[in-house]
DSSP file (Angstrom, degrees, kcal/mol; ACC not computed):
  #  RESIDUE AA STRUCTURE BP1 BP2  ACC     N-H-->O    O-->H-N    N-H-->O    O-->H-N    TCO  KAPPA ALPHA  PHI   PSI    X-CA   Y-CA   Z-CA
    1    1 A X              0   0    0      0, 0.0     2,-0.1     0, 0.0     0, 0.0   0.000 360.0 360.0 360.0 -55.7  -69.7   -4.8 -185.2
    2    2 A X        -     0   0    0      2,-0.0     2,-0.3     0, 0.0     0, 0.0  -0.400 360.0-167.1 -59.7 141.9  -72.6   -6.2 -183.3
    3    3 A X        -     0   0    0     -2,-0.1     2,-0.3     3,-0.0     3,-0.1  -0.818  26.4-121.4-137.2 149.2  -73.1  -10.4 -183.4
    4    4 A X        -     0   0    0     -2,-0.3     3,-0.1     1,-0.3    -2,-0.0  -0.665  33.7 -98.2 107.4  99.8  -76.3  -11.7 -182.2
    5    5 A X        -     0   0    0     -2,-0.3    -1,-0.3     1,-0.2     2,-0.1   0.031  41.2-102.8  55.4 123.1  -76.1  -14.1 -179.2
    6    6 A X     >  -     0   0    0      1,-0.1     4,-1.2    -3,-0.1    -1,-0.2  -0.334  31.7-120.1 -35.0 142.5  -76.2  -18.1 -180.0
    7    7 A X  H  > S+     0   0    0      2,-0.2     4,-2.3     3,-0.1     5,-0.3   0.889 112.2  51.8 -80.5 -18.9  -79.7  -19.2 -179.1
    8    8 A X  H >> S+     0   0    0      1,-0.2     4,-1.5     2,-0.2     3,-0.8   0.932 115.2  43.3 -33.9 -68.2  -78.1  -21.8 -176.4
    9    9 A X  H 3> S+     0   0    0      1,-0.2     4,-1.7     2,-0.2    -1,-0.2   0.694 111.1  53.6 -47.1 -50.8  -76.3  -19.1 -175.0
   10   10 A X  H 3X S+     0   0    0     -4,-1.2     4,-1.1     2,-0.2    -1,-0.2   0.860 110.4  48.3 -31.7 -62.2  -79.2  -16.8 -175.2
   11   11 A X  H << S+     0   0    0     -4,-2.3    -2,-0.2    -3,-0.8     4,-0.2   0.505 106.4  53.8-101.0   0.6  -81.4  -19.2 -173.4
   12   12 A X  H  < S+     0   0    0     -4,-1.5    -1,-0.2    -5,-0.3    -2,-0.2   0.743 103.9  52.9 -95.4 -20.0  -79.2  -19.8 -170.7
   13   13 A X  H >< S+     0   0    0     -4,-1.7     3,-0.7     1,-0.1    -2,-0.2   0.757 110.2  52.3 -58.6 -32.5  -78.5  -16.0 -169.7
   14   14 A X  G >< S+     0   0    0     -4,-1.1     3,-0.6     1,-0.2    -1,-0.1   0.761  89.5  86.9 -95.5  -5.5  -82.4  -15.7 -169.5
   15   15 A X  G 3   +     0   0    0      1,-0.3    -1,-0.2    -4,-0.2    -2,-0.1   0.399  60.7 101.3 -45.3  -3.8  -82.5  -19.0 -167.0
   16   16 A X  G <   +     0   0    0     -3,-0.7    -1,-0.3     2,-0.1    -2,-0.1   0.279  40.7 121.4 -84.4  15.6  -82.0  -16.9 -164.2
   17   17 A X    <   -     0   0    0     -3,-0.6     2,-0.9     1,-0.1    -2,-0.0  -0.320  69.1-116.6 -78.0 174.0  -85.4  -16.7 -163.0
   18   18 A X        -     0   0    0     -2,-0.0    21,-0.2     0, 0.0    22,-0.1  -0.883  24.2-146.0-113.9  99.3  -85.8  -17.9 -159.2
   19   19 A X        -     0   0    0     -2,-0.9     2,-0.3     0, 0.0     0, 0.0  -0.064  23.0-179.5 -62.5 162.4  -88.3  -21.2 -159.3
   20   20 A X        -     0   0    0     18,-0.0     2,-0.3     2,-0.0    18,-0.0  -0.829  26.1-137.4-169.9 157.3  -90.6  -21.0 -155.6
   21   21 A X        -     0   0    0     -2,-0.3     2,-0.2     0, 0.0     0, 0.0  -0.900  30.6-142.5-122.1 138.2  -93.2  -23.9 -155.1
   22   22 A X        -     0   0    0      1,-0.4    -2,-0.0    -2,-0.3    34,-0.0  -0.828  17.4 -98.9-111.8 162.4  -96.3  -21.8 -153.8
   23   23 A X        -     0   0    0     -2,-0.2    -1,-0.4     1,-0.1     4,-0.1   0.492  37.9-105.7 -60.5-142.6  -98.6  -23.0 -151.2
   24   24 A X  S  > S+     0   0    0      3,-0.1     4,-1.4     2,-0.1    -1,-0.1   0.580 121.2  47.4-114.9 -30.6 -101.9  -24.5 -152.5
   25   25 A X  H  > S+     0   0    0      2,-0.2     4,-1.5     1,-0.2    47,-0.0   0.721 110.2  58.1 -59.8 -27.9 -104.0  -20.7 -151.1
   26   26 A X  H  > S+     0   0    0      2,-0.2     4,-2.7     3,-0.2     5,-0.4   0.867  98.5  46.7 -72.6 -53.5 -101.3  -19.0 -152.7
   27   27 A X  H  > S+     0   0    0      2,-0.2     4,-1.1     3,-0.1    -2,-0.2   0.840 118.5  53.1 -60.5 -28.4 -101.6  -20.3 -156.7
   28   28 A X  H >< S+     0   0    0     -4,-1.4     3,-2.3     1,-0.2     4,-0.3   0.819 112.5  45.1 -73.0 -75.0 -105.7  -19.4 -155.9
   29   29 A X  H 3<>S+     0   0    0     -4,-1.5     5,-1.0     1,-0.3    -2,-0.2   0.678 113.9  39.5 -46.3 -62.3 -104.6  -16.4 -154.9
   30   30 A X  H ><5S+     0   0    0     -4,-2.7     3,-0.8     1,-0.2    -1,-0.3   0.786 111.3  65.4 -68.1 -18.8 -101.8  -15.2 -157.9
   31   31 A X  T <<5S+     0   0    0     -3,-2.3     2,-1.2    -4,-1.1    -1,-0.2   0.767 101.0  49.6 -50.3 -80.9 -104.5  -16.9 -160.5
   32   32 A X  T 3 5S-     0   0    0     -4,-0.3    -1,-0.3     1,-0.2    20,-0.3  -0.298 133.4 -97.6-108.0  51.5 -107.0  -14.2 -159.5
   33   33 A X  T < 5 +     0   0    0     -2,-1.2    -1,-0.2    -3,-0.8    -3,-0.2   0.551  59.8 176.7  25.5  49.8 -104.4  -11.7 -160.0
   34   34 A X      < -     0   0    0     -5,-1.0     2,-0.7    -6,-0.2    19,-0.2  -0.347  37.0-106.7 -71.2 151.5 -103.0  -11.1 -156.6
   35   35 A X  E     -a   53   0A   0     17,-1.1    19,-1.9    -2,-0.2     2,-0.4  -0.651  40.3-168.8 -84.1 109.4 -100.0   -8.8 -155.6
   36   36 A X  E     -a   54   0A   0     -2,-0.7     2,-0.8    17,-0.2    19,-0.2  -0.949  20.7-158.4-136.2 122.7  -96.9  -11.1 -154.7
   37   37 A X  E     -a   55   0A   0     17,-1.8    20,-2.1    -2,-0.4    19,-0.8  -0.802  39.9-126.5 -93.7 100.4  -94.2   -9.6 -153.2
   38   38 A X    >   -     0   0    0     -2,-0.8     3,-1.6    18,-0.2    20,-0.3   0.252  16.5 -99.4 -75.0 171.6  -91.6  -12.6 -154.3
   39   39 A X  T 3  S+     0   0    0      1,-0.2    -1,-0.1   -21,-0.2    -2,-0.0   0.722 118.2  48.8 -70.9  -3.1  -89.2  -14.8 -152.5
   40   40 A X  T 3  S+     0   0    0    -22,-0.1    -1,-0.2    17,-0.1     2,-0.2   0.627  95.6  96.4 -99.3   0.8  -86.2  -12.7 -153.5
   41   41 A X    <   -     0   0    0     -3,-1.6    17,-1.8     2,-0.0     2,-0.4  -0.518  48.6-168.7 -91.2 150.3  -87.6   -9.6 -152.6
   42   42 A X  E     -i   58   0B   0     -2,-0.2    17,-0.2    15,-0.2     2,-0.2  -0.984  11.9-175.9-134.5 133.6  -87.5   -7.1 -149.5
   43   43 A X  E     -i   59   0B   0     15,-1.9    17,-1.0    -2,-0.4     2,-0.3  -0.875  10.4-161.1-115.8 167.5  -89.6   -4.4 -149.2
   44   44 A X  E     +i   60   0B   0     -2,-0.2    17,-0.2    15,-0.2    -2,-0.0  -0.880  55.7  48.3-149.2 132.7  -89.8   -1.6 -146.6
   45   45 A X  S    S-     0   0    0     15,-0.8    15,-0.3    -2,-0.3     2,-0.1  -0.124  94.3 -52.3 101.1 150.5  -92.7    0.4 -146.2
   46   46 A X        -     0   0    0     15,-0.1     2,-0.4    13,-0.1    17,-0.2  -0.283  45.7-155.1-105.2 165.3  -96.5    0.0 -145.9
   47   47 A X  B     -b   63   0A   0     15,-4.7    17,-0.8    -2,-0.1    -1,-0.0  -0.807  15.1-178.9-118.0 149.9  -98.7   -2.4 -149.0
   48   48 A X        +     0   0    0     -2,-0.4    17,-0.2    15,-0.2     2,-0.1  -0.218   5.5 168.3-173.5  90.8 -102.3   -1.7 -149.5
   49   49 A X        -     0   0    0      2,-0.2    18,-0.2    15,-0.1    17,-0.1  -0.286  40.1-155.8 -99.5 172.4 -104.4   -3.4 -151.8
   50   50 A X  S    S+     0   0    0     15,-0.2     2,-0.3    16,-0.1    15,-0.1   0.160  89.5  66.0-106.6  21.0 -108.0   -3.9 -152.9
   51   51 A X  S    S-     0   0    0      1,-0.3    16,-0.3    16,-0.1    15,-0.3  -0.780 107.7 -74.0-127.3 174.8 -107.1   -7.1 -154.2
   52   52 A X        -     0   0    0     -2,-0.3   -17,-1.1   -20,-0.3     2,-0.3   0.055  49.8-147.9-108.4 166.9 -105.7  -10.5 -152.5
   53   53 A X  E     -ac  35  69A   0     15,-2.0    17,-3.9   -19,-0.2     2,-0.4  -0.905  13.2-168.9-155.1  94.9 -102.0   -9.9 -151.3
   54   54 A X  E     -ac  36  70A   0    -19,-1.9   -17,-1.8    -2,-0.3     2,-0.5  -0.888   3.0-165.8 -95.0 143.0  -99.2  -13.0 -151.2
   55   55 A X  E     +ac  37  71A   0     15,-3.0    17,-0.9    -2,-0.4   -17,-0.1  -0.754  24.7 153.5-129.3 102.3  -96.2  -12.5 -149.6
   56   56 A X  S    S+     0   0    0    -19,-0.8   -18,-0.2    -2,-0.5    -1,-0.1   0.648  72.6  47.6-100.0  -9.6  -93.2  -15.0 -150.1
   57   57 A X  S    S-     0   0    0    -20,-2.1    19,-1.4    18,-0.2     2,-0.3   0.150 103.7 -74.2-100.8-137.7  -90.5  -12.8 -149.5
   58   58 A X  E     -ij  42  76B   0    -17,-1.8   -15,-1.9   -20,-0.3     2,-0.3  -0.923  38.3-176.7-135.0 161.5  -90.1  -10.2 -146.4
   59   59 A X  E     -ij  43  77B   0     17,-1.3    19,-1.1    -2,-0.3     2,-0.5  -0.931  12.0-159.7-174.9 126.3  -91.8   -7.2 -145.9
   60   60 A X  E     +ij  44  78B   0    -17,-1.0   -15,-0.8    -2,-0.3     2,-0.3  -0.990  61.1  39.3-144.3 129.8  -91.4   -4.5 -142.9
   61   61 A X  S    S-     0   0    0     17,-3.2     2,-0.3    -2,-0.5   -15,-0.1  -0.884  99.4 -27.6 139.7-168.4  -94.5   -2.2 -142.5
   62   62 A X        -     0   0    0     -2,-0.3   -15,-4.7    17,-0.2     2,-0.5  -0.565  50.5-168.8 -69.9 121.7  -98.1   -2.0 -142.7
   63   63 A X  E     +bd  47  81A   0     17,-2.9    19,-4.4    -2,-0.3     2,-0.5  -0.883  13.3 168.3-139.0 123.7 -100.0   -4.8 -145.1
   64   64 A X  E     + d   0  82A   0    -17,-0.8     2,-0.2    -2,-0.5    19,-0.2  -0.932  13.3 172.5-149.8 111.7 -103.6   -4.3 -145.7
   65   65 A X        -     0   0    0     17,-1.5   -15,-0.2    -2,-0.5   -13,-0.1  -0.625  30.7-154.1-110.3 152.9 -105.7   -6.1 -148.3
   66   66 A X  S    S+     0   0    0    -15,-0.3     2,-0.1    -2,-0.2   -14,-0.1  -0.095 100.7  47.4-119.7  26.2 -109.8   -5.4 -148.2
   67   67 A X  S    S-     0   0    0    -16,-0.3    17,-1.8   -18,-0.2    18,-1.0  -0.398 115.7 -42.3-115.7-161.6 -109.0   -9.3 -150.0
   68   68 A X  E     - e   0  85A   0     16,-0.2   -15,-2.0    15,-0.1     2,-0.5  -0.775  44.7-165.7 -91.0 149.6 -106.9  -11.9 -148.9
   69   69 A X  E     +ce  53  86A   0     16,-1.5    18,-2.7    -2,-0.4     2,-0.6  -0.847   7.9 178.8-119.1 131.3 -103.4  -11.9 -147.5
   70   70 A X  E     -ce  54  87A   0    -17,-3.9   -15,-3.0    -2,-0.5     2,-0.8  -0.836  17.2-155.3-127.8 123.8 -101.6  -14.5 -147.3
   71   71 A X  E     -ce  55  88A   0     16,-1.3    18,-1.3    -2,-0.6    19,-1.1  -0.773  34.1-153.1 -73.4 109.2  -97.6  -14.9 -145.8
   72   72 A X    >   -     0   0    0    -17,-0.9     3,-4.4    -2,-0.8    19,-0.3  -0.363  26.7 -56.9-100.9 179.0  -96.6  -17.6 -147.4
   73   73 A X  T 3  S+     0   0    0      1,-0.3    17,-0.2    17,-0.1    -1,-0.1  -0.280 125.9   4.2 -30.7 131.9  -93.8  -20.5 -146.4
   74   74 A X  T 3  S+     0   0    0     15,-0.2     2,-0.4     1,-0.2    -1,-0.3   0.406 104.6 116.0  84.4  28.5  -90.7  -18.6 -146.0
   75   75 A X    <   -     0   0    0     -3,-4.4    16,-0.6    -4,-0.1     2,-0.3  -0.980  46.4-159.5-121.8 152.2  -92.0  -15.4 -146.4
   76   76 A X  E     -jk  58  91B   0    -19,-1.4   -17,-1.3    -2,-0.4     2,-0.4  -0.976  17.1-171.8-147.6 118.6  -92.0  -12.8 -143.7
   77   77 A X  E     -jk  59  92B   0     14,-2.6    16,-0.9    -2,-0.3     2,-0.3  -0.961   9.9-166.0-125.8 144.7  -93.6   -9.3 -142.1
   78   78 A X  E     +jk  60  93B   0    -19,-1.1   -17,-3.2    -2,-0.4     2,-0.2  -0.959  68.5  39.5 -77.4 115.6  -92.6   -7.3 -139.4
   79   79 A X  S    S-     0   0    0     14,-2.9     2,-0.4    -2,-0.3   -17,-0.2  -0.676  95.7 -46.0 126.0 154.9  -95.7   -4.9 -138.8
   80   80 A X        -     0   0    0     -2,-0.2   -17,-2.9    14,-0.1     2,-0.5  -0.587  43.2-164.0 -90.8 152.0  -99.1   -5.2 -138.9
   81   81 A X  E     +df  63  96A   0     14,-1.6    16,-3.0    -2,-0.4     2,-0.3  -0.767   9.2 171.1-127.0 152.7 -101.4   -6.8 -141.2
   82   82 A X  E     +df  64  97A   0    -19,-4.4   -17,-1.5    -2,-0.5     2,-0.2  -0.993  14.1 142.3-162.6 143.6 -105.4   -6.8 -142.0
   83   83 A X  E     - f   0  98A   0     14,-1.9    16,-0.9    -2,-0.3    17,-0.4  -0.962  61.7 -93.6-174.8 157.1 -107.2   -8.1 -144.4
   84   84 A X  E    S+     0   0A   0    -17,-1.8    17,-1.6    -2,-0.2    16,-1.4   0.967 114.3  18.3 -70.9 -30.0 -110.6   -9.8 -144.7
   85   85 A X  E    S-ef  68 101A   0    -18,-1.0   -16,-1.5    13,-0.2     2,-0.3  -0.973  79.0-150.1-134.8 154.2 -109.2  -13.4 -144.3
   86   86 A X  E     -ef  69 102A   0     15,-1.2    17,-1.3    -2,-0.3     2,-0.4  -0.937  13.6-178.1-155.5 109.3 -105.7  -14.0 -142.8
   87   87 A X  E     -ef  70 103A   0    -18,-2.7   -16,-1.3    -2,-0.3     2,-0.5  -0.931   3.4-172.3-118.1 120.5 -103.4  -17.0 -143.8
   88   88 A X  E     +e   71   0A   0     15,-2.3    20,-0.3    16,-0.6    19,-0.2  -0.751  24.4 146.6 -95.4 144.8 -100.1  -17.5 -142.3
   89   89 A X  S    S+     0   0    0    -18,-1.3   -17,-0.2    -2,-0.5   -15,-0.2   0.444  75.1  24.9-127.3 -25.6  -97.6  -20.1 -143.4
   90   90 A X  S    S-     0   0    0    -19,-1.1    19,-1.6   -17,-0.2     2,-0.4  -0.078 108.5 -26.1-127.6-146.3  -94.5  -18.5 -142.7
   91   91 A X  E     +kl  76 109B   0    -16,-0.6   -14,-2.6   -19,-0.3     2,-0.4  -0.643  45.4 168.5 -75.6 112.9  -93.1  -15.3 -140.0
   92   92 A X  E     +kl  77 110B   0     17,-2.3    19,-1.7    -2,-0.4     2,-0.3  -0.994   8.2 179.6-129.3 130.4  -95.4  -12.9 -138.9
   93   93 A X  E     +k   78   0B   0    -16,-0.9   -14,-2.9    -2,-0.4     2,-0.2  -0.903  56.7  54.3-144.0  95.0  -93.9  -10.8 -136.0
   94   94 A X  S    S-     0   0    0     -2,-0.3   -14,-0.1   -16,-0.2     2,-0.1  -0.871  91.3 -65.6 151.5 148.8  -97.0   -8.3 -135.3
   95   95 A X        -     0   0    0     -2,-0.2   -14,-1.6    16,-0.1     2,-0.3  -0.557  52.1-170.1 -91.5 147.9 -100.6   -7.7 -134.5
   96   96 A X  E     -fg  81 114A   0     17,-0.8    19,-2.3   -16,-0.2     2,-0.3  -0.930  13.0-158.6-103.9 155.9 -103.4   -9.0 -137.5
   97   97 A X  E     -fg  82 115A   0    -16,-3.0   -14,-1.9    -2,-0.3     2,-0.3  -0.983   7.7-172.0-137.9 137.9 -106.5   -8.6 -137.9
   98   98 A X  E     -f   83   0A   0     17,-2.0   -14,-0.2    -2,-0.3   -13,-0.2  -0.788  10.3-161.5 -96.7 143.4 -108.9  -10.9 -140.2
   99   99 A X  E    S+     0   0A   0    -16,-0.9    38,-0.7   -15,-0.8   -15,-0.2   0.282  97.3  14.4-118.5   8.3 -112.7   -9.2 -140.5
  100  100 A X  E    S-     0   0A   0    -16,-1.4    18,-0.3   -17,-0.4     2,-0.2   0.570 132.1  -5.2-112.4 -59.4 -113.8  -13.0 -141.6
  101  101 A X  E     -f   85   0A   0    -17,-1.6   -15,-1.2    16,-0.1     2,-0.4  -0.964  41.7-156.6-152.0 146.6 -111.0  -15.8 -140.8
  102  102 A X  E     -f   86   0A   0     16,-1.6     2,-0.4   -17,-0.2   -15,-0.2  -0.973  11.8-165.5-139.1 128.7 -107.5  -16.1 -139.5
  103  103 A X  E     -f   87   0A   0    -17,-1.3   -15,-2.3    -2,-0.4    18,-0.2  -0.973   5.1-174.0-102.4 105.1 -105.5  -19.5 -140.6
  104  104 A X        -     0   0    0     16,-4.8   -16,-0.6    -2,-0.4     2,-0.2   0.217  26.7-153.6 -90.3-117.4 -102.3  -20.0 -138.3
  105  105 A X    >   -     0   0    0     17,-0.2     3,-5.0   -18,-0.1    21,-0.2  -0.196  29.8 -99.8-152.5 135.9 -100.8  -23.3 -140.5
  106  106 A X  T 3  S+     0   0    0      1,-0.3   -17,-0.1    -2,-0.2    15,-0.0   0.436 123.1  46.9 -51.2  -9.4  -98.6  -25.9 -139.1
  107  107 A X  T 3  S+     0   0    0    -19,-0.2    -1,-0.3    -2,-0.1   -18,-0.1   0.518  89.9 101.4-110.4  -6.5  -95.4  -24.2 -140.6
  108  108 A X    <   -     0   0    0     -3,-5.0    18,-1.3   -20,-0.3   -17,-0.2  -0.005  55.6-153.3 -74.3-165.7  -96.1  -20.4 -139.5
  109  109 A X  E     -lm  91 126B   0    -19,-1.6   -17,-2.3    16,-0.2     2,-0.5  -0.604  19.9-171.0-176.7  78.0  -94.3  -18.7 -136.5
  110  110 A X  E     +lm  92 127B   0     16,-2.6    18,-1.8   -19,-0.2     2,-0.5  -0.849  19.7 174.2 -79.9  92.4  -96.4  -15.9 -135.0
  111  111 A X        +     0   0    0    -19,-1.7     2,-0.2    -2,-0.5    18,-0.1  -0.482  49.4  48.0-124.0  83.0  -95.6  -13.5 -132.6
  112  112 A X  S    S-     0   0    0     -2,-0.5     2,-0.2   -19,-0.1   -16,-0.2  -0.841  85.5 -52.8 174.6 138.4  -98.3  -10.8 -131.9
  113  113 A X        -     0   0    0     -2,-0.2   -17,-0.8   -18,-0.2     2,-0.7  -0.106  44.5-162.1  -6.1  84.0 -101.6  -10.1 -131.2
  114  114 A X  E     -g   96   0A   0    -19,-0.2    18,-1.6    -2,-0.2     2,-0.5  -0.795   4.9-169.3 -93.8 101.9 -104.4  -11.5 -133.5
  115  115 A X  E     +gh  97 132A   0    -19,-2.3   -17,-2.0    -2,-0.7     2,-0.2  -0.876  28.8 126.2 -86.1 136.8 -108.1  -10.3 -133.8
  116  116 A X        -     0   0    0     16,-0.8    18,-0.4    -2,-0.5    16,-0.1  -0.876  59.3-128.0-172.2 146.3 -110.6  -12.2 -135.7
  117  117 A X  S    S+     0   0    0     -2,-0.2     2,-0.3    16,-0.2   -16,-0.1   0.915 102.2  39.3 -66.8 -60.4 -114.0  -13.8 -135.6
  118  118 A X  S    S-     0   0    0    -18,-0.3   -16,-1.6     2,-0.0     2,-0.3  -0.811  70.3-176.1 -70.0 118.5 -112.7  -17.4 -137.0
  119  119 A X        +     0   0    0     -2,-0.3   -16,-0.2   -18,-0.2     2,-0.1  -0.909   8.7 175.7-126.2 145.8 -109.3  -18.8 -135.7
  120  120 A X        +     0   0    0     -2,-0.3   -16,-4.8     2,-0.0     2,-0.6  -0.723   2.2 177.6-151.7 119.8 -107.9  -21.8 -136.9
  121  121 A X        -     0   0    0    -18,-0.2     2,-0.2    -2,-0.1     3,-0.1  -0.864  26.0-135.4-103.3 144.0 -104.0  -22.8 -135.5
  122  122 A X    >   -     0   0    0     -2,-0.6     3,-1.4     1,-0.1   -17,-0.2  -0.629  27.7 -96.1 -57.2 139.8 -102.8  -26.0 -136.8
  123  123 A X  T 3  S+     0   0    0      1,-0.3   -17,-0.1    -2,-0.2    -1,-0.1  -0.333 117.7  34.6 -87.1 152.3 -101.1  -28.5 -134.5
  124  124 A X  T 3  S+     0   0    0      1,-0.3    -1,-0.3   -17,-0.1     2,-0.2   0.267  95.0 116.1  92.2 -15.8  -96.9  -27.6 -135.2
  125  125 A X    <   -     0   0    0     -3,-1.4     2,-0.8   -18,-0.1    -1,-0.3  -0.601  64.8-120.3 -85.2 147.1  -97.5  -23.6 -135.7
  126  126 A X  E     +m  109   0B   0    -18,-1.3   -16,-2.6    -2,-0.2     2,-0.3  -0.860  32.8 168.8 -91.3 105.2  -96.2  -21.1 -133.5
  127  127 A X  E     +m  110   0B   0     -2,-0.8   -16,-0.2   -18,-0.2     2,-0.1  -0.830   9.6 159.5-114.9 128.1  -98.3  -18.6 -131.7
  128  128 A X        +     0   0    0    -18,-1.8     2,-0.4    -2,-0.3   -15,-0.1  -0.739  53.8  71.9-128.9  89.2  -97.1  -16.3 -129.0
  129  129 A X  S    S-     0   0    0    -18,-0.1     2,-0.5   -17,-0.1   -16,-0.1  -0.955  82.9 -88.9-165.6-178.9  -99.6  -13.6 -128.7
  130  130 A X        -     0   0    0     -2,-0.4   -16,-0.2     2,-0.0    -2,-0.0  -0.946  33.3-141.9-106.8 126.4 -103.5  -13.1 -127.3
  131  131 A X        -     0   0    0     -2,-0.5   -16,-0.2   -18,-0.1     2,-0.2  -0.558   9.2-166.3 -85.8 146.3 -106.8  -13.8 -129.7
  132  132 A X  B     -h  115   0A   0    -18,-1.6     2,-2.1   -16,-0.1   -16,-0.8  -0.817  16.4-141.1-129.1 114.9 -109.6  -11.7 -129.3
  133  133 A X        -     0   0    0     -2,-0.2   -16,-0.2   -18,-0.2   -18,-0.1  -0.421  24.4-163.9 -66.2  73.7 -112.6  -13.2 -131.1
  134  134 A X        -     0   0    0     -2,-2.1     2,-0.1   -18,-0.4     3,-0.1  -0.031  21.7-103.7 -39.0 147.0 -114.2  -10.5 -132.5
  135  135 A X        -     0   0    0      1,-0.1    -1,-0.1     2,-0.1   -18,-0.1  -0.467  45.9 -97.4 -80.8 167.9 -117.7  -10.4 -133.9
  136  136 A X              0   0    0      1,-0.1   -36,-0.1    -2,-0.1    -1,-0.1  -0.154 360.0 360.0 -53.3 168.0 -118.1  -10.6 -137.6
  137  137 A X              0   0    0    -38,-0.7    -1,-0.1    -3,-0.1   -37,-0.1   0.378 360.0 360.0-101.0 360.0 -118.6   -7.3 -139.1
């Protein structure tokens, strides 16, 4: 009644996964067993981890790591985000705060308020917002 799937056939239905090249901060991150919200994903609603946070897909809400967070290329929050060190690569449309370092990178696209002790924008990124260099904590 049942027949059992060819393995060709087999192993072309399970091909479907969705390939992503991650940044070089991001693969440290997901070694070390970070929470990555993928590029085919949307979530709604606020993330809060005690462990390092990548985000390649989009994300509206609150994102708050007591790690690192990183938005990577193409990936995108609406909301604010805090975390002890702060990397952008991709859309952040929203205030952060870093309580170490904030990375803007030559492909992000920022529009909001940033606090941090350590800023570092890359020539080609997009910043529209005000820094306030905070002391370290």
């Amino acid at each position: 009644m049942f027949r059992m799937a060819s393995s060709s056939n087999t192993a072309e239905s399970l091909s479907t996964t969705t390939k992503f090249t991650l940044g070089a901060s991001a693969q440290a991150a997901s070694k070390n067993g970070a929470t990555i919200i993928g590029p085919e994903a949307s979530f709604r609603g606020d993330i809060k981890s005690k462990g390092d946070i990548v985000i390649v897909g989009s994300v509206e809400g609150q994102v708050v790591s007591e790690s690192k967070l990183i938005i990577a290329q193409g990936g995108s929050v609406t909301g604010s985000v805090a975390a002890v060190e702060v990397i952008l690569e991709g859309r952040l449309t929203g205030d952060s705060t870093a309580s170490k370092s904030l990375a803007i990178v030559s492909s992000a696209q920022v529009k909001g308020d940033v606090t941090t002790p350590v800023i570092q924008i890359e020539p080609g990124a997009t910043f529209a917002g005000r820094c306030n260099m905070a002391e370290r904590a």
